[in-house]
N, CA, C and O atoms as a MOPAC input file, in Angstrom:
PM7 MOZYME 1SCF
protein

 N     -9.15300 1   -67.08700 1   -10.00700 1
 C     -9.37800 1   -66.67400 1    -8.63700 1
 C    -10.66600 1   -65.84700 1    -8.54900 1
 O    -11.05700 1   -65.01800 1    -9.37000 1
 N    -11.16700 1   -66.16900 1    -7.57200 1
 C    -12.34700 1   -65.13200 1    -7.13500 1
 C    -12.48000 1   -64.19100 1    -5.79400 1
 O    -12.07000 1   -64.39500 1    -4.65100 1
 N    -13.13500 1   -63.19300 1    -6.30000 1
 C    -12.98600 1   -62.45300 1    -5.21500 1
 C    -14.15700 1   -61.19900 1    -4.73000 1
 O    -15.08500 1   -60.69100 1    -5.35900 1
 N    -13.78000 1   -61.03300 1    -3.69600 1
 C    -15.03300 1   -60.54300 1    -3.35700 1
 C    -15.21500 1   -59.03100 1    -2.97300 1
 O    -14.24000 1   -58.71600 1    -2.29000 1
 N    -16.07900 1   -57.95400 1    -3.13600 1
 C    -15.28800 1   -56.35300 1    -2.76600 1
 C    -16.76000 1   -55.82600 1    -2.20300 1
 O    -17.83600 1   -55.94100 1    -2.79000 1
 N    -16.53600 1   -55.26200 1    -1.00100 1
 C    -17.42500 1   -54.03000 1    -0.51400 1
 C    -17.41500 1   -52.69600 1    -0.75800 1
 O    -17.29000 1   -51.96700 1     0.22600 1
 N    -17.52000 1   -52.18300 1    -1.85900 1
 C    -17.54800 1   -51.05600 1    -2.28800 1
 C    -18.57500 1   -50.24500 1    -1.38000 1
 O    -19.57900 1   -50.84800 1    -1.00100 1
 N    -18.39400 1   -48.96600 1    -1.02200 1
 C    -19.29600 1   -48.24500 1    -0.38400 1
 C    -19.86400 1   -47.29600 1    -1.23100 1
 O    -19.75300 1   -47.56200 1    -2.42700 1
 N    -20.32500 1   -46.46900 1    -1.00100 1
 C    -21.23000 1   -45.00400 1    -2.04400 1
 C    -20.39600 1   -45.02700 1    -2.60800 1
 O    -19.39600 1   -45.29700 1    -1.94200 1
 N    -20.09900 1   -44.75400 1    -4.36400 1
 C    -18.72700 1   -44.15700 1    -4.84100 1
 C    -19.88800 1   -43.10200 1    -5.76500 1
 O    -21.01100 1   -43.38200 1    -6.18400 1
 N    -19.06800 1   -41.76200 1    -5.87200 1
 C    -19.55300 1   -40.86900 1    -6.54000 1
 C    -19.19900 1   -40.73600 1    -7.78400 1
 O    -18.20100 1   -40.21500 1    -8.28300 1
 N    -20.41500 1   -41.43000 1    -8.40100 1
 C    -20.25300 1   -41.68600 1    -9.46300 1
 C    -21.69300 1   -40.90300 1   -10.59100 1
 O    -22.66000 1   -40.36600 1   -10.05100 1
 N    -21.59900 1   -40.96300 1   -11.66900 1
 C    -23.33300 1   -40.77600 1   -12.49500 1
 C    -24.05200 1   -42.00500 1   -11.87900 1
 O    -25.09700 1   -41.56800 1   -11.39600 1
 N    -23.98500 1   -43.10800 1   -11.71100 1
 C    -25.12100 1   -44.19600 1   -11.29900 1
 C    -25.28000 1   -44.20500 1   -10.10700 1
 O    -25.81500 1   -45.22500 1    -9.67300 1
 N    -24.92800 1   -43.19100 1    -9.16000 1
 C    -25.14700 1   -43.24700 1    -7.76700 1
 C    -25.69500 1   -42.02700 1    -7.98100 1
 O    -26.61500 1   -41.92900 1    -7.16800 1
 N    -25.62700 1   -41.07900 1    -8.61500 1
 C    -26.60100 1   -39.53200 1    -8.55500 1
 C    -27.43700 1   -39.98700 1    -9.73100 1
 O    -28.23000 1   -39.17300 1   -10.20300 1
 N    -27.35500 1   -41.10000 1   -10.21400 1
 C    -29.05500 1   -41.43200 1   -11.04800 1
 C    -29.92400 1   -42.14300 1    -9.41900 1
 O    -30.93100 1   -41.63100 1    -8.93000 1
 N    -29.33500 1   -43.16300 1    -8.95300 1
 C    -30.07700 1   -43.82000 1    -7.71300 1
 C    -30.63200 1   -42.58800 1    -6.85500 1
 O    -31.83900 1   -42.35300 1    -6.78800 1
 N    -29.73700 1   -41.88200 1    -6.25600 1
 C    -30.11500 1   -41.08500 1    -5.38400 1
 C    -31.67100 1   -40.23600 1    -5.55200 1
 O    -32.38900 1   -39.96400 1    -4.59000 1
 N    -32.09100 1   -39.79400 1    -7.45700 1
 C    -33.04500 1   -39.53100 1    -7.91800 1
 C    -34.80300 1   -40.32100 1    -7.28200 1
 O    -35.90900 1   -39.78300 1    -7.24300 1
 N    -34.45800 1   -41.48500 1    -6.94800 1
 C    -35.38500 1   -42.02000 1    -6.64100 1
 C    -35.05600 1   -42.83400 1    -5.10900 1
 O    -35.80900 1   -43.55600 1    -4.45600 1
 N    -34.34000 1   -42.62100 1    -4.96700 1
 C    -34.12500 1   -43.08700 1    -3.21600 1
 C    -34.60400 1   -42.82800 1    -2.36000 1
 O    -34.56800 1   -41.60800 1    -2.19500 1
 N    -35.27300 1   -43.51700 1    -1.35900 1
 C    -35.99900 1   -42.94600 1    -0.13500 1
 C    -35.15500 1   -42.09600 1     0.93500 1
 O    -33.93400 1   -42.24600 1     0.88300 1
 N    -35.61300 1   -41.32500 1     1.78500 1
 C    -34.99500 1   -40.32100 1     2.01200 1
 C    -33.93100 1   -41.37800 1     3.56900 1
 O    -32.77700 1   -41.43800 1     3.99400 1
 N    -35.21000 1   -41.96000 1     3.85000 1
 C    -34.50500 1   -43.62000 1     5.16300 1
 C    -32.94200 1   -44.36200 1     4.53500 1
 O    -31.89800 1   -44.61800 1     5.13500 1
 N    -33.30300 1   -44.53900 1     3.19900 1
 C    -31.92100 1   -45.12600 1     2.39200 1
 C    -30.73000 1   -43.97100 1     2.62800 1
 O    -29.57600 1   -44.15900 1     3.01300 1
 N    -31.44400 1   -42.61200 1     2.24000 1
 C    -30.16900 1   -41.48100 1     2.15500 1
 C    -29.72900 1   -41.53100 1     3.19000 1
 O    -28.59000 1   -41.96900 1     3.34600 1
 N    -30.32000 1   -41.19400 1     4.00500 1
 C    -29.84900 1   -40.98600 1     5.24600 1
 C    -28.88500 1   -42.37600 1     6.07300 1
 O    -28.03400 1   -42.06100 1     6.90500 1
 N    -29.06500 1   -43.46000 1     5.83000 1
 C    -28.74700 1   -44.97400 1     6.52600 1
 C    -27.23500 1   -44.49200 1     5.47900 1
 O    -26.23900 1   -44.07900 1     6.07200 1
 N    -27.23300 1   -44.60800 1     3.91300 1
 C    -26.10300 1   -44.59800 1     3.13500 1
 C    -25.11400 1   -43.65800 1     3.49600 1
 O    -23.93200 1   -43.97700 1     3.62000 1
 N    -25.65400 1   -42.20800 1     3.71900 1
 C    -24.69900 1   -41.19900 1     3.98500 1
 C    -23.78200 1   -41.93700 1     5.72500 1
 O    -22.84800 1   -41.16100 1     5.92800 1
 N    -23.78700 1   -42.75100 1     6.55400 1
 C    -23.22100 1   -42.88500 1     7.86000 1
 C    -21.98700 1   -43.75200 1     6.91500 1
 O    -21.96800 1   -44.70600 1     7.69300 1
 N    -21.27400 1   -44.02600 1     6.17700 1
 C    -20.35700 1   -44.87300 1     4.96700 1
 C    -19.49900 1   -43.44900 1     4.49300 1
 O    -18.27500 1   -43.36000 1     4.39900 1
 N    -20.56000 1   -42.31400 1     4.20900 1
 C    -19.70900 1   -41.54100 1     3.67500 1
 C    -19.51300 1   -41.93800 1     2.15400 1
 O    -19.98900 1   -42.93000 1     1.60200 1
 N    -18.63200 1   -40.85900 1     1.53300 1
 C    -18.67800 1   -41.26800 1    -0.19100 1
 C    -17.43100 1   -41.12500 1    -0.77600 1
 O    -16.77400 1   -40.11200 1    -0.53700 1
 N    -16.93600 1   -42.15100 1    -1.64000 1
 C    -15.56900 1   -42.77800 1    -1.79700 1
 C    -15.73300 1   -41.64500 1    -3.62100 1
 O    -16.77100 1   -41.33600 1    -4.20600 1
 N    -14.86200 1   -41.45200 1    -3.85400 1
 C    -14.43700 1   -41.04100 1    -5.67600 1
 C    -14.22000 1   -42.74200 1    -5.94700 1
 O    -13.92400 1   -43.73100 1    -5.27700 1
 N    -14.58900 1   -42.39100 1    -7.47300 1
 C    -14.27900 1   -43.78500 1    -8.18600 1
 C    -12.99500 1   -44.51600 1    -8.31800 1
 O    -12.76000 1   -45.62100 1    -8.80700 1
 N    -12.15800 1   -43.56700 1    -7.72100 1
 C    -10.35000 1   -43.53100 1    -8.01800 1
 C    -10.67500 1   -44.53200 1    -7.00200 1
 O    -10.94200 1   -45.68300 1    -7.34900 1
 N    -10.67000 1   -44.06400 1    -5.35900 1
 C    -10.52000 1   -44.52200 1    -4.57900 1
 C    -10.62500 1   -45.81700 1    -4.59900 1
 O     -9.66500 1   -46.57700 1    -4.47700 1
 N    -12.27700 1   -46.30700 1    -4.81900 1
 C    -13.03300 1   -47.51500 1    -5.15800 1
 C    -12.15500 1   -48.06100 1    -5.83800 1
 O    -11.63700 1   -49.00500 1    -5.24100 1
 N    -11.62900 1   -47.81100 1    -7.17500 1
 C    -11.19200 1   -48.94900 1    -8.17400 1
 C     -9.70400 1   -49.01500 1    -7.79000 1
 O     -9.11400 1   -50.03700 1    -8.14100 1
 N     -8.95900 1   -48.01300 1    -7.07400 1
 C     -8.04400 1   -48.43700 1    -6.61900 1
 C     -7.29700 1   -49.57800 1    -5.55600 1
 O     -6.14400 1   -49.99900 1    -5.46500 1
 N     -8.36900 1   -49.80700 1    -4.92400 1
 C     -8.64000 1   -50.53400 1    -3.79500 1
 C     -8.92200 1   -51.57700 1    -4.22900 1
 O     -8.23800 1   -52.50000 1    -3.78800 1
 N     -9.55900 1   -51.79300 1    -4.83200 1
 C    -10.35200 1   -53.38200 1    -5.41400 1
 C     -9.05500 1   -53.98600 1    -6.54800 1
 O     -8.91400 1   -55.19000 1    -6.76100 1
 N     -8.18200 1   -52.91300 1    -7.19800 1
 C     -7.05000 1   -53.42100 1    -8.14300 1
 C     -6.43800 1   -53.91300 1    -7.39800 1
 O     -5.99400 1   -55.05300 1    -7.53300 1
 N     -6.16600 1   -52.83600 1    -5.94600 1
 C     -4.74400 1   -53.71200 1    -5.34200 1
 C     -4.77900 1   -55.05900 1    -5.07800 1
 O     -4.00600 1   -55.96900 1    -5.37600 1
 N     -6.15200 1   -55.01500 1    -4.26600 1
 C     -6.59500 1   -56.75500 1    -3.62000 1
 C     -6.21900 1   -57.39000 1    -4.54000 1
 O     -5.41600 1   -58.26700 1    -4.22100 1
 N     -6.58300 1   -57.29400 1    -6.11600 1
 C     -6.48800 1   -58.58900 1    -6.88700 1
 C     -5.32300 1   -58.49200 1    -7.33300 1
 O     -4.76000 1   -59.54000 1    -7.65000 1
 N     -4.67500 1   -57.31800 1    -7.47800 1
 C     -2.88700 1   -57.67400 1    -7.53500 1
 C     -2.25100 1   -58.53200 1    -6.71900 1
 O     -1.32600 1   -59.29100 1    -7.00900 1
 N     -2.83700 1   -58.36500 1    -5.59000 1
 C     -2.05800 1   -59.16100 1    -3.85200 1
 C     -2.88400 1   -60.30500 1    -3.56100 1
 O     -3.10200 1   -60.88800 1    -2.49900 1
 N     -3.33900 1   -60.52100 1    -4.85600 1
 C     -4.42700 1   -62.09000 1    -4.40600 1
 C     -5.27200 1   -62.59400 1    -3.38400 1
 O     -5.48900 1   -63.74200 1    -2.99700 1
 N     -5.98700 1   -60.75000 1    -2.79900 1
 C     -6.81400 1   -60.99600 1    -1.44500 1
 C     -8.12600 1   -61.71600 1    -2.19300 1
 O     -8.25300 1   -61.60700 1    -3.41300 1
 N     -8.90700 1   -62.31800 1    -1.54100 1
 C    -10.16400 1   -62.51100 1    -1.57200 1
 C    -11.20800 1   -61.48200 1    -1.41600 1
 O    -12.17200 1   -61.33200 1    -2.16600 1
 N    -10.94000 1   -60.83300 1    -0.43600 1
 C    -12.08800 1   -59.72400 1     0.22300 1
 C    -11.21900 1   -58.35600 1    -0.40100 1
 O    -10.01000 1   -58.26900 1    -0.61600 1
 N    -11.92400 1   -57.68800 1    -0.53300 1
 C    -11.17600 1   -55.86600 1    -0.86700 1
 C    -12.52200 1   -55.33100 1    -0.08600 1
 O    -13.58800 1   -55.90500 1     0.13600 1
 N    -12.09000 1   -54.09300 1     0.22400 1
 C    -13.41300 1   -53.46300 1     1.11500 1
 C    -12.16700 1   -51.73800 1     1.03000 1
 O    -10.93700 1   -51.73800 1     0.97700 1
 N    -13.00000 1   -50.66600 1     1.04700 1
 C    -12.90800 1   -49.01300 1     1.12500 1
 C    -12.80800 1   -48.94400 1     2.68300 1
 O    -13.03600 1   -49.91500 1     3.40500 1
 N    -12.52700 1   -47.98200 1     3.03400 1
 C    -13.28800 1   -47.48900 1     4.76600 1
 C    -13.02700 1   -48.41900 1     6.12900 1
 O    -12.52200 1   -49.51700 1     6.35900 1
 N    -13.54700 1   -47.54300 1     6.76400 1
 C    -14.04600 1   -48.74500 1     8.08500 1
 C    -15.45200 1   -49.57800 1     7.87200 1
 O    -15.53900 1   -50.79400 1     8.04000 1
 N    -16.21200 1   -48.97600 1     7.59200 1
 C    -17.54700 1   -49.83100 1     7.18000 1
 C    -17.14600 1   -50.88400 1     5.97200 1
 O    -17.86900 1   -51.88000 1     6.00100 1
 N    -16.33700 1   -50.89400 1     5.10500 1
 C    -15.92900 1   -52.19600 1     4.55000 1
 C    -15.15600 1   -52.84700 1     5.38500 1
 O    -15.84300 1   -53.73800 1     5.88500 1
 N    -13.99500 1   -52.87200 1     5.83400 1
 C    -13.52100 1   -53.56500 1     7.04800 1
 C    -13.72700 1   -54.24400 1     7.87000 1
 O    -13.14900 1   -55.26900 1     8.23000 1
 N    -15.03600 1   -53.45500 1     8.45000 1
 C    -16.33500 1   -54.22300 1     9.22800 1
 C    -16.91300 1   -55.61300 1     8.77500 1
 O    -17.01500 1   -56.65200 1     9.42800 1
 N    -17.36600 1   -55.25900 1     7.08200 1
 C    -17.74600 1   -55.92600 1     6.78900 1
 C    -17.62100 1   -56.91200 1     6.16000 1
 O    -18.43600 1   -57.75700 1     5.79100 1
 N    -16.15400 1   -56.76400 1     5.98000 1
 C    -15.38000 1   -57.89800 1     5.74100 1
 C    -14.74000 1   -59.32000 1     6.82900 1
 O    -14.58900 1   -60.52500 1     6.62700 1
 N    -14.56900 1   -58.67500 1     7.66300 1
 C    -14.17000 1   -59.21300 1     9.34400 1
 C    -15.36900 1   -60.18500 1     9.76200 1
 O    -15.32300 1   -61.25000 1    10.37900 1
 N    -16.47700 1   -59.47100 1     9.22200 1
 C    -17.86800 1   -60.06500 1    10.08900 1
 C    -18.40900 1   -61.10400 1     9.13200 1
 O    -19.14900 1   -61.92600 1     9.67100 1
 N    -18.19200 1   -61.26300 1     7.74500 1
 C    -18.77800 1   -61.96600 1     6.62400 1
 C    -17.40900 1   -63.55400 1     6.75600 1
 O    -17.50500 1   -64.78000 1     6.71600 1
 N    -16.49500 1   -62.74500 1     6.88600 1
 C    -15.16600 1   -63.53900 1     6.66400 1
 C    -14.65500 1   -64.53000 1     7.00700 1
 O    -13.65700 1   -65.00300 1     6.46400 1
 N    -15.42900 1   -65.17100 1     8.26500 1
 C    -14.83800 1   -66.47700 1     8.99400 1
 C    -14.92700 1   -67.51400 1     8.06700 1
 O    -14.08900 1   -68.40900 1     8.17400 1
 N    -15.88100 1   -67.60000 1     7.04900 1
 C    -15.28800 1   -68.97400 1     6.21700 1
 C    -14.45100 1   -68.91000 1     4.57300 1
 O    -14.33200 1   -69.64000 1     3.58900 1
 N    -13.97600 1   -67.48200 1     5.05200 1
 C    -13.27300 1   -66.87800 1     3.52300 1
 C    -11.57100 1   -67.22000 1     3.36800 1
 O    -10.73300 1   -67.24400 1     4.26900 1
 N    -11.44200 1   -67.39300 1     2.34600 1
 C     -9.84500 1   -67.57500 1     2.71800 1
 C     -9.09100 1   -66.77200 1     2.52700 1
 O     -9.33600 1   -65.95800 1     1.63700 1
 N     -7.65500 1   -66.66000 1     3.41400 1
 C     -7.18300 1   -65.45700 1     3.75100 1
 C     -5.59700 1   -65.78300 1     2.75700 1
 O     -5.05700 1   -66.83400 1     2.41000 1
 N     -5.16800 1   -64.01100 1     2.50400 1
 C     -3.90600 1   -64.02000 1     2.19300 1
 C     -2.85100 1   -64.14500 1     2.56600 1
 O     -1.80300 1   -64.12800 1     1.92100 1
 N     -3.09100 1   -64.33900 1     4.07000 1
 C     -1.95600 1   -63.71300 1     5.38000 1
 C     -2.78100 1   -63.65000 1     6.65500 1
 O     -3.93000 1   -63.30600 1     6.93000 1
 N     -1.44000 1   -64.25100 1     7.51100 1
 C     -2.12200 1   -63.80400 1     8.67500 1
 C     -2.66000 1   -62.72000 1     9.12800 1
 O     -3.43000 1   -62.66000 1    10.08600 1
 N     -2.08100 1   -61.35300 1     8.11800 1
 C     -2.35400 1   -60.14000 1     9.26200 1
 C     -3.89200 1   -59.73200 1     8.65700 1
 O     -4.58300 1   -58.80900 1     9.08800 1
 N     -4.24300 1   -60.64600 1     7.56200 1
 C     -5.94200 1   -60.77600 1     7.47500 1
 C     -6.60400 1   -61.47000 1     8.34200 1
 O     -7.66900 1   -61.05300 1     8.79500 1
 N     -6.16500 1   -62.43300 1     8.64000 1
 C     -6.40400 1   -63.98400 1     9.47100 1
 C     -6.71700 1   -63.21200 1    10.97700 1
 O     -7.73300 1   -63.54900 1    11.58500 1
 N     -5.96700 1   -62.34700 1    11.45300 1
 C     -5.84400 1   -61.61300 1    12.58700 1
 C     -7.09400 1   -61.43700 1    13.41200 1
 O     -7.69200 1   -62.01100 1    14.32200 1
 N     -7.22800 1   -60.05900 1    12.43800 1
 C     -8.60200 1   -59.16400 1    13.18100 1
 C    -10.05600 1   -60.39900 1    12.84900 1
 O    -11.09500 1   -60.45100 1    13.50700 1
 N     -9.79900 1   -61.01000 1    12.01100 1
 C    -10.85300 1   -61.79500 1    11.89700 1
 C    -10.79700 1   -62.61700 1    13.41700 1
 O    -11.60800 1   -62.22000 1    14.25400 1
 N    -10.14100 1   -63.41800 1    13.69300 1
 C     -9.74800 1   -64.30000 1    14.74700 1
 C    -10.31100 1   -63.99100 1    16.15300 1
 O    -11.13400 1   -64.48000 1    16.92700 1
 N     -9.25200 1   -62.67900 1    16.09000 1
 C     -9.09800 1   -61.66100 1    17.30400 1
 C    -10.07500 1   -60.62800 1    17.56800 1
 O    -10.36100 1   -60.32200 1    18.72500 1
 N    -10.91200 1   -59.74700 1    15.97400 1
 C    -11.73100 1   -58.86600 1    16.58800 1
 C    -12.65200 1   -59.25200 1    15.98900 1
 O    -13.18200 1   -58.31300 1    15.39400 1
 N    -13.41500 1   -60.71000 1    15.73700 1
 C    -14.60400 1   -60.53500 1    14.96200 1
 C    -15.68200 1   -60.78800 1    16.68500 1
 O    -16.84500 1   -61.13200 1    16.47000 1
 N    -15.45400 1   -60.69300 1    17.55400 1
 C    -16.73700 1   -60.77900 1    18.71800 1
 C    -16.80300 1   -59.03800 1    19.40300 1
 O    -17.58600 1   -58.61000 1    20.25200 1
 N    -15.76100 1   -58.34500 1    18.72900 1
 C    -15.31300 1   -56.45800 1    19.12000 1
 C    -16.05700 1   -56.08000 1    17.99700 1
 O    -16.72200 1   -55.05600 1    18.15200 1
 N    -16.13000 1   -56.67300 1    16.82800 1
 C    -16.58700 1   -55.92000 1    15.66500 1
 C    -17.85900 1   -56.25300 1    15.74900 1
 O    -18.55900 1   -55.43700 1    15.14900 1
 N    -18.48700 1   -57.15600 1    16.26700 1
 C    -20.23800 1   -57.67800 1    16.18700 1
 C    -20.14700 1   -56.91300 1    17.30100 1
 O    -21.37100 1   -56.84400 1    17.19000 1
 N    -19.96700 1   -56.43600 1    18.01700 1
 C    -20.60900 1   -55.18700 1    19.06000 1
 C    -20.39500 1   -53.80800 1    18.59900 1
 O    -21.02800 1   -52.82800 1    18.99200 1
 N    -19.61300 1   -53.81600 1    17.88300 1
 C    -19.39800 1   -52.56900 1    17.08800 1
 C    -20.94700 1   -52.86300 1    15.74200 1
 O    -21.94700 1   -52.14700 1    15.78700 1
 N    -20.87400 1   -53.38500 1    15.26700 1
 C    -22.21200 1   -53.90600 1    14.28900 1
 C    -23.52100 1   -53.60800 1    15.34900 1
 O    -24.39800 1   -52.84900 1    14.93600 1
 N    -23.63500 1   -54.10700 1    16.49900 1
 C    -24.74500 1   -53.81600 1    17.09700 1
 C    -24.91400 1   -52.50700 1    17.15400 1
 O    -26.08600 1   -52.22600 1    16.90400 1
 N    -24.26500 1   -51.59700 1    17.37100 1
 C    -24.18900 1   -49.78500 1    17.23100 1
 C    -24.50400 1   -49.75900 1    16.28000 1
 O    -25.17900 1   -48.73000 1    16.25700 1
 N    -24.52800 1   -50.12500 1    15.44000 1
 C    -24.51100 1   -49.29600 1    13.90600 1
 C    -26.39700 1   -49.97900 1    13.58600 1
 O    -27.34800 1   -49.41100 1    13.04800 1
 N    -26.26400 1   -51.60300 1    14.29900 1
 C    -28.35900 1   -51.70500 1    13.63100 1
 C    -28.82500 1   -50.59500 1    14.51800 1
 O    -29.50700 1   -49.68000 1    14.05700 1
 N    -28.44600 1   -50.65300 1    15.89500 1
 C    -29.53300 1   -49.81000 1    16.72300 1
 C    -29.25100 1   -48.19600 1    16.02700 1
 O    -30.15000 1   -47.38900 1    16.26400 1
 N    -28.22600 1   -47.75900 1    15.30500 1
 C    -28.36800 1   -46.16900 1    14.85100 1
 C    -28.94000 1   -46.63900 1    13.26200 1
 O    -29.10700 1   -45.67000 1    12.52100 1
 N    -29.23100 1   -47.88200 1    12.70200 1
 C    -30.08100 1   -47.57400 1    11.03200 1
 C    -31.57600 1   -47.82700 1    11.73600 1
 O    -32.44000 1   -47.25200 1    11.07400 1
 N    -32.01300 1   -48.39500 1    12.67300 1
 C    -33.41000 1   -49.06300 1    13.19300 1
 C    -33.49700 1   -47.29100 1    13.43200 1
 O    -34.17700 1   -46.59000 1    12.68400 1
 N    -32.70300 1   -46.73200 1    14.58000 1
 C    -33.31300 1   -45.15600 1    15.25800 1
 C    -33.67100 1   -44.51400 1    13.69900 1
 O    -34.66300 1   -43.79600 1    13.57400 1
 N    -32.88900 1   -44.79100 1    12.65700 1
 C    -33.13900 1   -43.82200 1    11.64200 1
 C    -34.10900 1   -44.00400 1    11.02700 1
 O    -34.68000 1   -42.92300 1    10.88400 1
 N    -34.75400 1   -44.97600 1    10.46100 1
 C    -35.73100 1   -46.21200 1    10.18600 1
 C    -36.99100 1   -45.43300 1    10.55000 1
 O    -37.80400 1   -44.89800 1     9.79600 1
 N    -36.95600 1   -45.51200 1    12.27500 1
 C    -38.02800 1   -45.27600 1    13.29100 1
 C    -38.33100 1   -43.96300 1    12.76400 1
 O    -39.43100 1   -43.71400 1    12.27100 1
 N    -37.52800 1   -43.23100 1    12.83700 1
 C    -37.52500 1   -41.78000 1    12.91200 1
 C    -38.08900 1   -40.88500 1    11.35800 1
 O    -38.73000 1   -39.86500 1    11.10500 1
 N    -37.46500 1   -41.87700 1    10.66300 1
 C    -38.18500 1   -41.51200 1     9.17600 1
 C    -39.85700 1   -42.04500 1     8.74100 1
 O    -40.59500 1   -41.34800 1     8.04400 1
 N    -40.17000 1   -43.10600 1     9.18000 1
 C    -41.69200 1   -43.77400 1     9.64200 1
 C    -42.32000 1   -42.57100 1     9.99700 1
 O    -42.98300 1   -41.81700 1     9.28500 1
 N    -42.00900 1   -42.47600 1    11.27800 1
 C    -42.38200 1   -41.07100 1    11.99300 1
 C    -43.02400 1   -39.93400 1    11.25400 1
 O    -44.16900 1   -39.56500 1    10.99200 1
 N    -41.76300 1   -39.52700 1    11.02800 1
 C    -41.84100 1   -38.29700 1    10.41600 1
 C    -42.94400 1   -38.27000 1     8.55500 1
 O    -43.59900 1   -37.31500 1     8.13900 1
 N    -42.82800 1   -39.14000 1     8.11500 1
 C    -43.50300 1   -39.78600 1     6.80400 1
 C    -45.18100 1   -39.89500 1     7.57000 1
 O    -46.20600 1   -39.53100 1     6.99400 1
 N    -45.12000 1   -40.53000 1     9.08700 1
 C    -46.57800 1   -40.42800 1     9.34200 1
 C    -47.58700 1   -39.31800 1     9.16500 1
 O    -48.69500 1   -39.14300 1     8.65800 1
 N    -46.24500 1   -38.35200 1    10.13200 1
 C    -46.90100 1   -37.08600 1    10.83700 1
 C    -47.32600 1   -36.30600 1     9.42300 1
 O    -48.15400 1   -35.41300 1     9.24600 1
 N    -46.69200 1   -36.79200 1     8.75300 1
 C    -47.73800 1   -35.77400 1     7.10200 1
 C    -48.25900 1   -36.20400 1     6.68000 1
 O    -48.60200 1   -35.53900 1     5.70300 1
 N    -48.89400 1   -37.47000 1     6.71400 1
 C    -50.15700 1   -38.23400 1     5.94500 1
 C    -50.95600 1   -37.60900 1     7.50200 1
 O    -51.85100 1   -36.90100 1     7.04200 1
 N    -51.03700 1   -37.55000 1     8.63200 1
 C    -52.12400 1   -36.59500 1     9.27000 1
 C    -52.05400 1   -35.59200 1     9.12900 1
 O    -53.11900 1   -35.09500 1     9.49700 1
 N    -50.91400 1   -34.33600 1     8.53100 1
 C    -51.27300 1   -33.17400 1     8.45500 1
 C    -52.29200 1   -33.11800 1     7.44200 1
 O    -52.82900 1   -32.04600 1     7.16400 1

């Protein structure tokens, strides 16, 4: 079986080695996910493959992004089958909030990165 997992930030050593060299646009876009312990993460991703899901995802931002990737994935159950069905045209407007707040952050870090190459 194969399967597929959206892990979000997990606080881990290889996420505070990344962070070392990360742009400050990345920090900032990553921190709106929030940050999972490794428990969490690997707990989550065991269960799925205990319960023979396809998709495993942390959070609401995995959820999201499972719902929105998912229409040609196969499901365990209807009550996966569901929100896909039912909220994947609620969740792409919910997705549109979230480009227009990483683009504002985007913009805003450009910006600010300009205004000190003229100071």
């Amino acid at each position: 079986m194969v399967s597929i997992a959206f892990p979000p930030d997990t606080d881990t050593p290889g996420l505070e080695e990344e962070n070392k060299t990360k742009s400050v646009i990345t920090k900032e876009i990553s921190q709106t996910a929030g940050l999972y312990t490794a428990d969490q993460v690997a707990d989550s991703i065991l269960h799925g493959i205990a319960n023979g899901r396809y998709q495993m995802w942390v959070g609401m931002d995995g959820l999201f992004l499972s719902i929105l990737t998912g229409c040609m994935s196969p499901v365990h159950s209807l009550f996966e089958a569901f929100p896909q069905i039912f909220g994947a045209s609620v969740f792409r407007l919910v997705s549109m909030f979230y480009l227009f707040s990483f683009n504002s952050i985007v913009q805003k870090g450009v910006a600010r990165e300009e205004s000190k190459k003229t100071q």
